[in-house]
C-alpha positions, -999 to 999 in steps of 0.1 A, spaced: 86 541 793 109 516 803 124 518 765 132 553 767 145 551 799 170 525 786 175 549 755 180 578 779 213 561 798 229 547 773 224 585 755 240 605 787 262 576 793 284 581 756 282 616 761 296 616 794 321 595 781 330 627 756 351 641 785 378 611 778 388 632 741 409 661 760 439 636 768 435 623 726 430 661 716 462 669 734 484 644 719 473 662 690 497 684 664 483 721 674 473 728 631 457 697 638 440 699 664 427 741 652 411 723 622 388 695 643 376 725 666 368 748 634 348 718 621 333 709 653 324 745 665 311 754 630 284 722 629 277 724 671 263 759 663 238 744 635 234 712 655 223 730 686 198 756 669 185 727 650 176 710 673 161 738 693 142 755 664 132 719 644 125 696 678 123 716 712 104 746 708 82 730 686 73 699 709 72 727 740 41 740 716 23 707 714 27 703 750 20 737 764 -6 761 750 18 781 726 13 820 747 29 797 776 57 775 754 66 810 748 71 821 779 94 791 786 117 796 754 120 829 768 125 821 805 151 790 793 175 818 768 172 845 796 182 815 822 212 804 804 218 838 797 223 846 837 241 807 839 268 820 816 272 850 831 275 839 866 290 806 870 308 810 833 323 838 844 347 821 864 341 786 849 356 798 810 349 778 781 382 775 778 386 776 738 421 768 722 433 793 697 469 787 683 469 753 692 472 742 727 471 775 745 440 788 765 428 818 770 417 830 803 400 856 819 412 885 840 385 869 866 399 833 866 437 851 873 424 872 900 406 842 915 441 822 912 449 787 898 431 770 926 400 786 934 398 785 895 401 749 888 375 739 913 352 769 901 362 752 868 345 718 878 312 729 895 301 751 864 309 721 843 292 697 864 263 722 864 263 726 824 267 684 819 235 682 848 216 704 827 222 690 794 214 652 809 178 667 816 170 679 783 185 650 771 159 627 801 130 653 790 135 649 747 136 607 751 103 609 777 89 628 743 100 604 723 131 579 711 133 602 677 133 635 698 156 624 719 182 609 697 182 646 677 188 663 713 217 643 719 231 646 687 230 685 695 249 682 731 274 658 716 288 682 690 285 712 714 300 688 739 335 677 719 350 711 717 341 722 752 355 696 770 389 697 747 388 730 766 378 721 798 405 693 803 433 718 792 419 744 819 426 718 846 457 707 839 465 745 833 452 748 866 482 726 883 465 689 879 480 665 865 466 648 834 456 620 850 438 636 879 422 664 856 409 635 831 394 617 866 375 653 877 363 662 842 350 626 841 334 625 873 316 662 863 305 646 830 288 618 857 264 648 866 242 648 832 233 608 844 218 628 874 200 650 853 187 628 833 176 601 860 161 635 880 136 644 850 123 607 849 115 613 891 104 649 891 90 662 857 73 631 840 39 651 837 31 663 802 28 699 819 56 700 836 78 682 805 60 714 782 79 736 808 113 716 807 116 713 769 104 745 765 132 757 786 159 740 770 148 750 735 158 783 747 187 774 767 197 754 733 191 787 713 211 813 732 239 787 735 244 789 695 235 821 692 254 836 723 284 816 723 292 794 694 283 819 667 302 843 682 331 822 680 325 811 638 325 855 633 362 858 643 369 840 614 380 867 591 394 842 556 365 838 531 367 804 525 371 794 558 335 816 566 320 795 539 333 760 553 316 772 580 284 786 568 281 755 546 285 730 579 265 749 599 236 748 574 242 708 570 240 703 607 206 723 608 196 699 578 207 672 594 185 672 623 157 686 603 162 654 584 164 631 615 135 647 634 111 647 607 123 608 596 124 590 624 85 610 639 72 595 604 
């Protein structure tokens, strides 16, 4: 136990440390900096669903009888579902099209720059908190189960917090202060991940918890990042994208089914 544990930090730990690439993704050329989100985006979408269809949902049926695994994909896509629209709402993902500029909401202007920024760092602190427990949950599994989840967060990880940084310092902050906040929020998935080790260590309540985030993991690919890859309207750019999607789906595949040998 105490291995995984160890596993488990270090994991949350390098992908908190993710939320230190908006000042390098700045510095960036804007063509760029459009071509490492395409790839990114395009292979977070197969990495997540991967990992969720290959991994999660399958461990959630070893764990739980399958009529209740189930019920916890679905109760885990609905919740994120409900998490997006709430929080997210006024939180923005905060994608760069064109470059550096950012596209936000009529919500966000309503709420104005302030009450936006901080709105900004409580559903990202949320999100990270969330993903350091399925991250906590996939290592108590096992080491290979929780190296694929982590995988999965860190590419869905990279572009959003490109975004996330550039909504703060949108917001007013200055670069310095908006990289200390979004680091700070990226601190929350060590509390996720330390909480599942105290609170959900029972093999029924971990069938609940992985359960959840398979389907937490499967509407965030198929809800958000997919939706993204479709405004691409060039065909060989929907290839490129098809084709990385499919080698991040393989790739997991691949390291799941290795690594539990």
């Amino acid at each position: 136990m105490w291995e995984n544990f160890t596993y488990t930090l270090a994991a949350v730990v390098v992908v908190s440390l993710l939320s230190l690439v908006g000042v390098f993704a700045l510095s960036l050329k804007e063509r760029l900096l459009d071509a490492i989100l395409f790839y990114l985006v395009s292979f977070a979408g197969g990495a997540i669903l991967g990992a969720a269809f290959f991994d999660l949902i399958p461990e959630a049926v070893e764990l739980a009888e399958v009529e209740f695994a189930i019920v916890y994909v679905a109760l885990g896509f609905v919740a994120f579902y409900l998490l997006e629209r709430s929080i997210y709402s006024y939180h923005g993902h905060g994608h760069f099209h064109n470059g550096a500029r950012v596209e936000i909401s009529e919500a966000d202007k309503r709420a104005g720059i302030k009450s936006f920024t901080y709105l900004n760092l409580v559903g990202d602190g949320v999100h990270n908190l969330i993903d350091g427990m399925v991250i906590g949950a996939s290592f108590i599994l096992s080491i290979p189960t929780g190296l694929a989840a982590t995988l999965a967060v860190a590419f869905h990880e990279l572009p959003q917090e490109i975004g996330d940084f550039a909504i703060l310092v949108y917001g007013g902050l200055k670069r310095i202060t908006a990289l200390a906040m979004n680091s700070l929020t990226a601190l929350t998935a060590v509390a996720g991940a330390v909480s599942v080790y105290l609170l959900f260590s029972s093999y029924q309540s971990l069938g609940f918890l992985v359960g959840f985030a398979g389907g937490g993991f499967t509407y965030i690919s198929a809800a958000e990042l997919i939706p993204e890859l479709r405004t691409e309207r060039g065909l060989i750019k929907s290839i490129a994208q098809f084709a990385l999607f499919i080698l991040a789906m393989l790739m997991i595949w691949v390291l799941v089914t290795s690594l539990h040998e």
